[in-house]
CHARMM internal coordinates of N, CA and C (Angstrom, degrees):
IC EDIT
DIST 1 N 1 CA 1.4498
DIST 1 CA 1 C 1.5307
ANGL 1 N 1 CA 1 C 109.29
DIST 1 C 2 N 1.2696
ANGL 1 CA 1 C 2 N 119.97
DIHE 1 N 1 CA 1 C 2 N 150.93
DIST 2 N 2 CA 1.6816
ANGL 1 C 2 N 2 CA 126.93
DIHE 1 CA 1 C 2 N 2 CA -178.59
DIST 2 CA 2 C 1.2436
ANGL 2 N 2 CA 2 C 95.17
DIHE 1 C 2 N 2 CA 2 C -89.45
DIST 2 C 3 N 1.6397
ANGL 2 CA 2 C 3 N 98.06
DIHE 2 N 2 CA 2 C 3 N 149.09
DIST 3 N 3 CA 1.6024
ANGL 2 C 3 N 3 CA 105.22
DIHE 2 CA 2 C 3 N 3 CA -160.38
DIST 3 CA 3 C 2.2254
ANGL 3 N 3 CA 3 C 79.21
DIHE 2 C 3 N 3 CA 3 C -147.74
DIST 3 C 4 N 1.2158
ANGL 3 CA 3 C 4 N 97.50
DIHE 3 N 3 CA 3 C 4 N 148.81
DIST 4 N 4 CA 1.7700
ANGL 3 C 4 N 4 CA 103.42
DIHE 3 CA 3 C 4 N 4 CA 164.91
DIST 4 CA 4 C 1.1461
ANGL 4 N 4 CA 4 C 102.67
DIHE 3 C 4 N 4 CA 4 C -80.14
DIST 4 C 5 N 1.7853
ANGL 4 CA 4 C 5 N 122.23
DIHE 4 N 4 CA 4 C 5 N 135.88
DIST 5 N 5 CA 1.1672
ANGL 4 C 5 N 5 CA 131.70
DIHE 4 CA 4 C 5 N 5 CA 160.20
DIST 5 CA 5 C 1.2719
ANGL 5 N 5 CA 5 C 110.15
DIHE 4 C 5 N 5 CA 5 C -57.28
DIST 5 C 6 N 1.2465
ANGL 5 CA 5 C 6 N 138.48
DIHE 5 N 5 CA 5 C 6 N -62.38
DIST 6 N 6 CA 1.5637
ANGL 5 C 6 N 6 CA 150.94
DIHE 5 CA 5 C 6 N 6 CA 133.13
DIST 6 CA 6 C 1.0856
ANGL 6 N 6 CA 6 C 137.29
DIHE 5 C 6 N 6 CA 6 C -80.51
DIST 6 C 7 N 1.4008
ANGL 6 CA 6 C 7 N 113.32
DIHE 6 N 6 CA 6 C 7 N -172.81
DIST 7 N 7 CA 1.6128
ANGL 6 C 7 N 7 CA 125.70
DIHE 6 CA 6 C 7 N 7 CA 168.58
DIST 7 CA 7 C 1.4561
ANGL 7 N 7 CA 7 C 106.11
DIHE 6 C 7 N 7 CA 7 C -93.47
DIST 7 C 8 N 1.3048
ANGL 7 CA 7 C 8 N 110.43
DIHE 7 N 7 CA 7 C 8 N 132.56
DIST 8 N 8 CA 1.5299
ANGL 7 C 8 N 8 CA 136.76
DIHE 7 CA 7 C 8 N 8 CA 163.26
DIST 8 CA 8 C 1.1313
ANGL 8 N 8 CA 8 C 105.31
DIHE 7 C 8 N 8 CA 8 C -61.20
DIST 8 C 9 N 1.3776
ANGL 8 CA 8 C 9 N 136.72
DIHE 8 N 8 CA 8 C 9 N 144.17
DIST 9 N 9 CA 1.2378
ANGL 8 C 9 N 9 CA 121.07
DIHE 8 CA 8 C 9 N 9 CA 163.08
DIST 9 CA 9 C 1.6091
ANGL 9 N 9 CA 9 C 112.40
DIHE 8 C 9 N 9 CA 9 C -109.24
DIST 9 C 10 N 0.8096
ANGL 9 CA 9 C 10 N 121.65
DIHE 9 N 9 CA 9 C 10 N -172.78
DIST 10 N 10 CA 1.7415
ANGL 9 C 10 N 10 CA 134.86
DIHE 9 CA 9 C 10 N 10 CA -163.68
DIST 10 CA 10 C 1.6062
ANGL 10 N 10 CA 10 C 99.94
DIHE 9 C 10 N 10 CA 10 C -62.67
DIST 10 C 11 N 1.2192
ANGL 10 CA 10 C 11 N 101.05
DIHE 10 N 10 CA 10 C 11 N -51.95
DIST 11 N 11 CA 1.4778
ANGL 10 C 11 N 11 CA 122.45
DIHE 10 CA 10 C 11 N 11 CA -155.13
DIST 11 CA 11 C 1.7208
ANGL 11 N 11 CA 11 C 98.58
DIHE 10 C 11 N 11 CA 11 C -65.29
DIST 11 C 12 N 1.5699
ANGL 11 CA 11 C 12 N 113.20
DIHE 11 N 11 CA 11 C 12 N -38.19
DIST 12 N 12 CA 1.7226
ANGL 11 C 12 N 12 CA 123.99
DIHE 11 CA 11 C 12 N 12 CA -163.52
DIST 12 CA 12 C 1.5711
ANGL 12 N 12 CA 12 C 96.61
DIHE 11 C 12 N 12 CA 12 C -99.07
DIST 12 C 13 N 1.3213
ANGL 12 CA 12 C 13 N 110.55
DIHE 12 N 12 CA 12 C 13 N -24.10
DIST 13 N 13 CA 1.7738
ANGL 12 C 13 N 13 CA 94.25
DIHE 12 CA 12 C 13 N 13 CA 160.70
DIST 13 CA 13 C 0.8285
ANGL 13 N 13 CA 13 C 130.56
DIHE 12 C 13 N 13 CA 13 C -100.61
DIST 13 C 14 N 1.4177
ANGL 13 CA 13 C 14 N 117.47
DIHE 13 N 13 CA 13 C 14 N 5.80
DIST 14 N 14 CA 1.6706
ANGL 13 C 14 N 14 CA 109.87
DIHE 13 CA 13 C 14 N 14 CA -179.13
DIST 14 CA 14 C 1.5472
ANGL 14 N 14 CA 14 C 93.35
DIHE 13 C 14 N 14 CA 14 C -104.79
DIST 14 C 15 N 1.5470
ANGL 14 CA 14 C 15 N 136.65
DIHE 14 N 14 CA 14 C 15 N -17.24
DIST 15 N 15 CA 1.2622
ANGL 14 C 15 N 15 CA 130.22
DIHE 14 CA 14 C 15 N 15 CA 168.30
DIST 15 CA 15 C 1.6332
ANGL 15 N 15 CA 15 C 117.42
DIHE 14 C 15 N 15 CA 15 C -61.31
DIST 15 C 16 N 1.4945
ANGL 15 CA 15 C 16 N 114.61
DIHE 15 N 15 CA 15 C 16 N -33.55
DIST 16 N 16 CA 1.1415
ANGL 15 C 16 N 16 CA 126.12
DIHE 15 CA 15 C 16 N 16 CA 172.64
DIST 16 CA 16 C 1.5195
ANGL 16 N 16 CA 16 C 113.89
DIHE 15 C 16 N 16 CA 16 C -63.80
DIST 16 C 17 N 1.6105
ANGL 16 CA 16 C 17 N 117.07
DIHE 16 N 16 CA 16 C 17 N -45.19
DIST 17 N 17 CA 1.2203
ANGL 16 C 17 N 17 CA 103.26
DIHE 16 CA 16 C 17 N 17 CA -178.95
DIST 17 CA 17 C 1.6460
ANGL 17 N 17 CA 17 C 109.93
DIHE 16 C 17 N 17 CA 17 C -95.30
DIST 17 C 18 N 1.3343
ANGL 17 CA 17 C 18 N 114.08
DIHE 17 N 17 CA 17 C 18 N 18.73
DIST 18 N 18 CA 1.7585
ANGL 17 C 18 N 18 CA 93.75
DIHE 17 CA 17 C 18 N 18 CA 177.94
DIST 18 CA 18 C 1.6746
ANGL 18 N 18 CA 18 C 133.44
DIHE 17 C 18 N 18 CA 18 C -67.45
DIST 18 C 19 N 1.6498
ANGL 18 CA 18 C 19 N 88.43
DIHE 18 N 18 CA 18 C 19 N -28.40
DIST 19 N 19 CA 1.5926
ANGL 18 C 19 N 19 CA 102.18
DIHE 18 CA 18 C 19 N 19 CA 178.71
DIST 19 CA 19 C 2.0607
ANGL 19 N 19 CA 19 C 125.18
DIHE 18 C 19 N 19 CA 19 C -77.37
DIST 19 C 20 N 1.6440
ANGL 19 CA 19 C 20 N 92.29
DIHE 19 N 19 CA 19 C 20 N 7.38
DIST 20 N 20 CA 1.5539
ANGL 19 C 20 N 20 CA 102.32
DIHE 19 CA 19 C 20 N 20 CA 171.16
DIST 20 CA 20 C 1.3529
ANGL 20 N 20 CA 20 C 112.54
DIHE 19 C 20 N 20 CA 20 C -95.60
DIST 20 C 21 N 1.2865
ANGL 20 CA 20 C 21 N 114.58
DIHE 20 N 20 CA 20 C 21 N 4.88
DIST 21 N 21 CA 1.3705
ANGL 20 C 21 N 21 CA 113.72
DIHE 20 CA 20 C 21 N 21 CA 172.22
DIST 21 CA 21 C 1.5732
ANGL 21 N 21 CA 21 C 139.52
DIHE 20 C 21 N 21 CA 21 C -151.93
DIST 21 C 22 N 1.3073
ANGL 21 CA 21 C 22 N 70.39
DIHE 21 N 21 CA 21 C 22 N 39.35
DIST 22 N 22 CA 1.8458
ANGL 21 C 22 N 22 CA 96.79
DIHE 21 CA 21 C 22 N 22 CA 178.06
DIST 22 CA 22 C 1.9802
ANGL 22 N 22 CA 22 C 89.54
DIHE 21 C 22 N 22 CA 22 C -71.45
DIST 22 C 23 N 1.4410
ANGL 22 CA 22 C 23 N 93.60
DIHE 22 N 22 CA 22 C 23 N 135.58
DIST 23 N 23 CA 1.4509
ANGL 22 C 23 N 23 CA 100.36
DIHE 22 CA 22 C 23 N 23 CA 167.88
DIST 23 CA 23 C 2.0637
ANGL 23 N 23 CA 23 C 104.23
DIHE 22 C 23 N 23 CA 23 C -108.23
DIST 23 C 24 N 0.8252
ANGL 23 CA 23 C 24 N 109.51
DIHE 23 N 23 CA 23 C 24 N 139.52
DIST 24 N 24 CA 1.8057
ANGL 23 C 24 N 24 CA 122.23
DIHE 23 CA 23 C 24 N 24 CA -176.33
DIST 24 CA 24 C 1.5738
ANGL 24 N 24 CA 24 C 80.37
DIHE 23 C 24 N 24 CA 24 C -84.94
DIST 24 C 25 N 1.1952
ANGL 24 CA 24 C 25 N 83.83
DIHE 24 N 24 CA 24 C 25 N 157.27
DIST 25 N 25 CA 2.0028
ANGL 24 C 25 N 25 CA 130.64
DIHE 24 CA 24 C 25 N 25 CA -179.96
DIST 25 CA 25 C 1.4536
ANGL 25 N 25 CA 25 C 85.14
DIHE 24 C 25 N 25 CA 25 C -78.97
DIST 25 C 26 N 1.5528
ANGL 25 CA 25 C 26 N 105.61
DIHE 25 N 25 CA 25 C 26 N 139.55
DIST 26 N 26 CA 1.5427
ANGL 25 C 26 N 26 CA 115.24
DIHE 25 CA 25 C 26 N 26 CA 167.22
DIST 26 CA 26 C 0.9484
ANGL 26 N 26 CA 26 C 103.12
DIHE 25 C 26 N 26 CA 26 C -81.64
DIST 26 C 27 N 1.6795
ANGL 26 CA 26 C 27 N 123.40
DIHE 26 N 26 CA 26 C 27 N 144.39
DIST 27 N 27 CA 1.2695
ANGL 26 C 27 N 27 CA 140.81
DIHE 26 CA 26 C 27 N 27 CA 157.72
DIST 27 CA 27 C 1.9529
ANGL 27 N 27 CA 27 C 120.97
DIHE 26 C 27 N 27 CA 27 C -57.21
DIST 27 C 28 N 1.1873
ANGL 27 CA 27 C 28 N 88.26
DIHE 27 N 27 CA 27 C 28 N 108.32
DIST 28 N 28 CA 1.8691
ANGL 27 C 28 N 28 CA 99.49
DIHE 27 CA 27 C 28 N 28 CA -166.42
DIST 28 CA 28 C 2.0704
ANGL 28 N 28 CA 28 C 109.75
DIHE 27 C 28 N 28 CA 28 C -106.68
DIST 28 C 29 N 1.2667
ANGL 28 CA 28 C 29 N 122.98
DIHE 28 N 28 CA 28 C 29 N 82.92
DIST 29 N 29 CA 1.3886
ANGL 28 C 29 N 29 CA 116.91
DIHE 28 CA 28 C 29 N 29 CA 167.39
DIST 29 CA 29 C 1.5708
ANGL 29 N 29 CA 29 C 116.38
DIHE 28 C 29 N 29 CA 29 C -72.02
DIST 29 C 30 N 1.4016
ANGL 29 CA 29 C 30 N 99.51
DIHE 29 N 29 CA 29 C 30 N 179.20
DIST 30 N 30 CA 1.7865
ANGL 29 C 30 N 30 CA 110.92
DIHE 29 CA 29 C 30 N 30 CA -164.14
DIST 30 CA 30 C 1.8914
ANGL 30 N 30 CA 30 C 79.05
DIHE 29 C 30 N 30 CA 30 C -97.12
DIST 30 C 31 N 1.2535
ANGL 30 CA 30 C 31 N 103.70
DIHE 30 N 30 CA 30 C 31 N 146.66
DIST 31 N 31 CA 1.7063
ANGL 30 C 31 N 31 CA 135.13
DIHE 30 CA 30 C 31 N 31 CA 149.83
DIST 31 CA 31 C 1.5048
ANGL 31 N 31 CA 31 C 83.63
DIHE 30 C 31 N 31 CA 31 C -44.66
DIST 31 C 32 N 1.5365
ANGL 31 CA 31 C 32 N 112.59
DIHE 31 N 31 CA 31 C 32 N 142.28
DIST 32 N 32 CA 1.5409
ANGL 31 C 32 N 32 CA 119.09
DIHE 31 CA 31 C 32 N 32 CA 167.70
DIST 32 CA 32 C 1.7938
ANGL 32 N 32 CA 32 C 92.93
DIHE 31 C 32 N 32 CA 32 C -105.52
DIST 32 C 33 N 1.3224
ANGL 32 CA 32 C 33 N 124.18
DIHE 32 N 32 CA 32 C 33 N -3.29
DIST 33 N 33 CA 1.6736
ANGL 32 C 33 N 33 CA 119.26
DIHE 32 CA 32 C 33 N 33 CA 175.02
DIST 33 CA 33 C 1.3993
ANGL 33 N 33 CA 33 C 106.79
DIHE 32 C 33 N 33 CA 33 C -102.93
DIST 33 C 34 N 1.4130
ANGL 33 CA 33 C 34 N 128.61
DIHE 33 N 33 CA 33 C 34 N -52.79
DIST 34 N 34 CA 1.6631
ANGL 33 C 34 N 34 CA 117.50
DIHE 33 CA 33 C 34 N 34 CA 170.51
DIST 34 CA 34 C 1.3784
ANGL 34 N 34 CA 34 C 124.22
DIHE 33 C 34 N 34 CA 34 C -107.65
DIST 34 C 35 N 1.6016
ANGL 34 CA 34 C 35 N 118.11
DIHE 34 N 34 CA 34 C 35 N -7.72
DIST 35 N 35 CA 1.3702
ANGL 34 C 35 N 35 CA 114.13
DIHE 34 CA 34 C 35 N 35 CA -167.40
DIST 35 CA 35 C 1.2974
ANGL 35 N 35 CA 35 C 136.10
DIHE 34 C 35 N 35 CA 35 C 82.31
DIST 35 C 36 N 1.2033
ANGL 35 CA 35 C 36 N 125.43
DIHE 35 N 35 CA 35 C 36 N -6.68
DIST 36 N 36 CA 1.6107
ANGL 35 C 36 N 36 CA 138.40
DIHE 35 CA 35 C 36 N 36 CA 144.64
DIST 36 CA 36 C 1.6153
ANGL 36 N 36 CA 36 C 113.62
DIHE 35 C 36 N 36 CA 36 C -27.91
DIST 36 C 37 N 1.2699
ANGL 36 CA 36 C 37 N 131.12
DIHE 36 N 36 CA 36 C 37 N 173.77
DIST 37 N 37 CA 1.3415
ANGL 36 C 37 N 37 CA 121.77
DIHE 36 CA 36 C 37 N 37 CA -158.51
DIST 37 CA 37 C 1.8240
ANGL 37 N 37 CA 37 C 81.90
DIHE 36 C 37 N 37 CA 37 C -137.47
DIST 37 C 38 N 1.2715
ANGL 37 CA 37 C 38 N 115.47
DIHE 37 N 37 CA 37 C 38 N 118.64
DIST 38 N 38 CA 1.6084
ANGL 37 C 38 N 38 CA 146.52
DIHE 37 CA 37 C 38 N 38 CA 158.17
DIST 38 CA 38 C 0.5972
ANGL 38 N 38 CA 38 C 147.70
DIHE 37 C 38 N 38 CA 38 C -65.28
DIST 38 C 39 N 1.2507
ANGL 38 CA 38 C 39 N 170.13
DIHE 38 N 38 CA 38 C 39 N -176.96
DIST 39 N 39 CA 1.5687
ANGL 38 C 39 N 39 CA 166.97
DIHE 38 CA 38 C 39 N 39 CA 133.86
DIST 39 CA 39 C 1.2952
ANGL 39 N 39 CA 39 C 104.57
DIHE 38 C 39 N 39 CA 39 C -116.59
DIST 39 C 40 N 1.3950
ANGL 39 CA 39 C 40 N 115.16
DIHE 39 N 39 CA 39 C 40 N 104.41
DIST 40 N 40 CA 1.3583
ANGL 39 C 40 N 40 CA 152.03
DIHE 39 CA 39 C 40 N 40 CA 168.97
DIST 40 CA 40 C 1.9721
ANGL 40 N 40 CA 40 C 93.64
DIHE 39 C 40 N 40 CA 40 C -11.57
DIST 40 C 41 N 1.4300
ANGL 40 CA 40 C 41 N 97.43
DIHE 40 N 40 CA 40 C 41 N 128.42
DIST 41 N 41 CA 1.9788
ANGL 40 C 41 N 41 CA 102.17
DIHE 40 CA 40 C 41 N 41 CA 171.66
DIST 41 CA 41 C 0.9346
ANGL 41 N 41 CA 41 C 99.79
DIHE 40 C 41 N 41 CA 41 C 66.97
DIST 41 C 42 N 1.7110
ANGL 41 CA 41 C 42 N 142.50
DIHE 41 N 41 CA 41 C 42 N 37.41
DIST 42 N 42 CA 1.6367
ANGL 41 C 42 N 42 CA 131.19
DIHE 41 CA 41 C 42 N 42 CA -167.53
DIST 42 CA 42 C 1.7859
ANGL 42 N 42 CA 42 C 84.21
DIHE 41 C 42 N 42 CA 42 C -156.16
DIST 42 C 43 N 1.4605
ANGL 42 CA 42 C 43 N 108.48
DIHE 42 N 42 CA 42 C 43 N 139.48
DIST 43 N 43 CA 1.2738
ANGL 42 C 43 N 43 CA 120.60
DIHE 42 CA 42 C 43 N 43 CA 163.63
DIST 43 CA 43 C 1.8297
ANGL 43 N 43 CA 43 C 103.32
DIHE 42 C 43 N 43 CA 43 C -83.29
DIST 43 C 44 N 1.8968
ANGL 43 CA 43 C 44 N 78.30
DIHE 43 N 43 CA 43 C 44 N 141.17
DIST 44 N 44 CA 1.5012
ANGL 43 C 44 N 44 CA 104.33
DIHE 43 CA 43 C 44 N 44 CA 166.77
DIST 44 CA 44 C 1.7230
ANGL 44 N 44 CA 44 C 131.99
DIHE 43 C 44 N 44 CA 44 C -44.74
DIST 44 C 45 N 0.9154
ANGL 44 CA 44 C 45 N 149.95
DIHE 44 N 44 CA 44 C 45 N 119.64
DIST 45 N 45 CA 1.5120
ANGL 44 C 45 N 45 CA 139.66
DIHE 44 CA 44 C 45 N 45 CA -138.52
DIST 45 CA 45 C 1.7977
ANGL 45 N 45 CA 45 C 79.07
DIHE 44 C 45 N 45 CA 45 C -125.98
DIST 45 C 46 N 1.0707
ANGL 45 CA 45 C 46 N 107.36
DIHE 45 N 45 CA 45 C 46 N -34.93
DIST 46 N 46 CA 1.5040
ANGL 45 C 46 N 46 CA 95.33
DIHE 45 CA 45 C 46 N 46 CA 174.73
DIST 46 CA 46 C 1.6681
ANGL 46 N 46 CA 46 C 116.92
DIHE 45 C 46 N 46 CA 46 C -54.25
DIST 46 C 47 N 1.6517
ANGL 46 CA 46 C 47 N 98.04
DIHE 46 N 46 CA 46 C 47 N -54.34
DIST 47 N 47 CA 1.6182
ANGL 46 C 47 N 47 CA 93.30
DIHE 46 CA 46 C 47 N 47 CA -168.76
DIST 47 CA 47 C 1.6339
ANGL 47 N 47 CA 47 C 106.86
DIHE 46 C 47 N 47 CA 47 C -122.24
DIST 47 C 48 N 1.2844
ANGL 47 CA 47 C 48 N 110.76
DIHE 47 N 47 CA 47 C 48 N 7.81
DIST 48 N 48 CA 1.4166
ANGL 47 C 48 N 48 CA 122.99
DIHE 47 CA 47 C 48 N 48 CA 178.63
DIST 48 CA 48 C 1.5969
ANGL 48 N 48 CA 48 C 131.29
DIHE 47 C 48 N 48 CA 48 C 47.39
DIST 48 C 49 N 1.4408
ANGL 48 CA 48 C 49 N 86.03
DIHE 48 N 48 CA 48 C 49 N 36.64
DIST 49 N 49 CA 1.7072
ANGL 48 C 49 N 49 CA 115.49
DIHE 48 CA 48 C 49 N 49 CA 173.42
DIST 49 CA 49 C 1.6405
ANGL 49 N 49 CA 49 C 118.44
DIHE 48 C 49 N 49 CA 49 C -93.81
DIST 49 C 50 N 1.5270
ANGL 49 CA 49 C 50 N 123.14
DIHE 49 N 49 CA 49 C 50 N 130.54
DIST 50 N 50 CA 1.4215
ANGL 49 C 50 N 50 CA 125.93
DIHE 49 CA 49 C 50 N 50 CA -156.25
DIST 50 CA 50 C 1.5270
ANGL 50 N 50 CA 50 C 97.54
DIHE 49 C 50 N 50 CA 50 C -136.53
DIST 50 C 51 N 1.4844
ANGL 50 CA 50 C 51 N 125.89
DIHE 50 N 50 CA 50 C 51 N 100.32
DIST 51 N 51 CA 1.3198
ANGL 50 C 51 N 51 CA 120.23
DIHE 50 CA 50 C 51 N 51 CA 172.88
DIST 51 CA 51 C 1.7290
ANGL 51 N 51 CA 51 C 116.74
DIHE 50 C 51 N 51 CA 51 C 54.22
DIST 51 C 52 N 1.3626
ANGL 51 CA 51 C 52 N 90.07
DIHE 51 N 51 CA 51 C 52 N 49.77
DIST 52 N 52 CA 1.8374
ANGL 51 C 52 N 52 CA 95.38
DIHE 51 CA 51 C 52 N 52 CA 175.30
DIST 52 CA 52 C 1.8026
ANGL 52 N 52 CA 52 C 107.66
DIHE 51 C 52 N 52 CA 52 C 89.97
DIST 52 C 53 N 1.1171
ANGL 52 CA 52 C 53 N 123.37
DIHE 52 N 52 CA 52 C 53 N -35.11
DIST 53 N 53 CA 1.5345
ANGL 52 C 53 N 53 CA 112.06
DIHE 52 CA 52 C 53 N 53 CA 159.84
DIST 53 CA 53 C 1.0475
ANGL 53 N 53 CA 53 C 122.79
DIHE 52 C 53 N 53 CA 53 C -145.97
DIST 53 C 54 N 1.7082
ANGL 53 CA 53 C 54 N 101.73
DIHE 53 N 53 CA 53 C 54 N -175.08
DIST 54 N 54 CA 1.7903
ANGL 53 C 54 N 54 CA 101.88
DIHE 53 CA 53 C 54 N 54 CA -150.10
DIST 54 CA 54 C 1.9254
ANGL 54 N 54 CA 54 C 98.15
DIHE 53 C 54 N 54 CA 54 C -92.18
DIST 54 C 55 N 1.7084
ANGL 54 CA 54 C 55 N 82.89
DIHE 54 N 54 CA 54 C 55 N 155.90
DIST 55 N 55 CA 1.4746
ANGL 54 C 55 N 55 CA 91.26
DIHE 54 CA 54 C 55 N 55 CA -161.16
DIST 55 CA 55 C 1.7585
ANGL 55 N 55 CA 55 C 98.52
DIHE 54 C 55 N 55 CA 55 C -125.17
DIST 55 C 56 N 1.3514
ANGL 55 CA 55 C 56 N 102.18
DIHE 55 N 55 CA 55 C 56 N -29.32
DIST 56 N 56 CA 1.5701
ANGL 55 C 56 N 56 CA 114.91
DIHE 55 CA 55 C 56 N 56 CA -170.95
DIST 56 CA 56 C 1.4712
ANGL 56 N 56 CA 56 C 110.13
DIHE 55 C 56 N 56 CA 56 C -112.15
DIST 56 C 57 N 1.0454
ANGL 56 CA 56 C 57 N 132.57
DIHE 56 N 56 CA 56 C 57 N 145.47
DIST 57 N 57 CA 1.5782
ANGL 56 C 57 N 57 CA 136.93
DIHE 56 CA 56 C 57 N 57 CA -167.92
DIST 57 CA 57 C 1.8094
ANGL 57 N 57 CA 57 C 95.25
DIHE 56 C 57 N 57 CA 57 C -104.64
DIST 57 C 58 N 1.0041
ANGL 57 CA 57 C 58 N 108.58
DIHE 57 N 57 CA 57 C 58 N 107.13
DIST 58 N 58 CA 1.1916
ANGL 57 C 58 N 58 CA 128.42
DIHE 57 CA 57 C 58 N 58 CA 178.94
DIST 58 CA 58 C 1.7350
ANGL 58 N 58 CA 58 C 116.54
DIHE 57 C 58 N 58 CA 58 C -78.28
DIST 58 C 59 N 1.7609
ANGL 58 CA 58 C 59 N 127.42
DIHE 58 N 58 CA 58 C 59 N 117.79
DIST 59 N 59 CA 1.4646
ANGL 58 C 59 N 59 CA 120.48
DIHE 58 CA 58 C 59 N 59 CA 152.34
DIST 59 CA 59 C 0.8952
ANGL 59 N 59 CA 59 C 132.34
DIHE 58 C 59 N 59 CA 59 C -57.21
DIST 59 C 60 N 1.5326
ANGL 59 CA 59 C 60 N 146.36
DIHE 59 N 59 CA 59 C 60 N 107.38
DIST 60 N 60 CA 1.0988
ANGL 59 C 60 N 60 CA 120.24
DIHE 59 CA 59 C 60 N 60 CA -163.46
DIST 60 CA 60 C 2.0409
ANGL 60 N 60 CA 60 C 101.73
DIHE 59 C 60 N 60 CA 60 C -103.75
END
COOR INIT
IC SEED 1 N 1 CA 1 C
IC BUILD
């Protein structure tokens, strides 16, 4: 049976696990009607336009 030669310490396992939980940057495109920056499949909150028309009632 596998047995630890030693103890790990805090410091050497938590370096081991840091790279399982990197979260990535959301992917953000331009509005093709005003140019505001999006999140891909999501209406514009700027101008409340969704795949060519408006979907959201915008304050201006």
């Amino acid at each position: 049976m596998a047995v630890p030669k030693g103890k790990v310490s805090r410091q050497r396992r938590d370096k081991r696990r840091s790279s399982h939980w990197k979260l990535a940057a959301p992917t953000v495109v331009k509005c093709p009607n005003c140019g505001a920056f999006v999140l891909p499949h999501h209406a514009c909150k700027a101008c409340g336009e969704y795949n060519g028309r408006s979907v959201l009632k915008v304050e201006e």
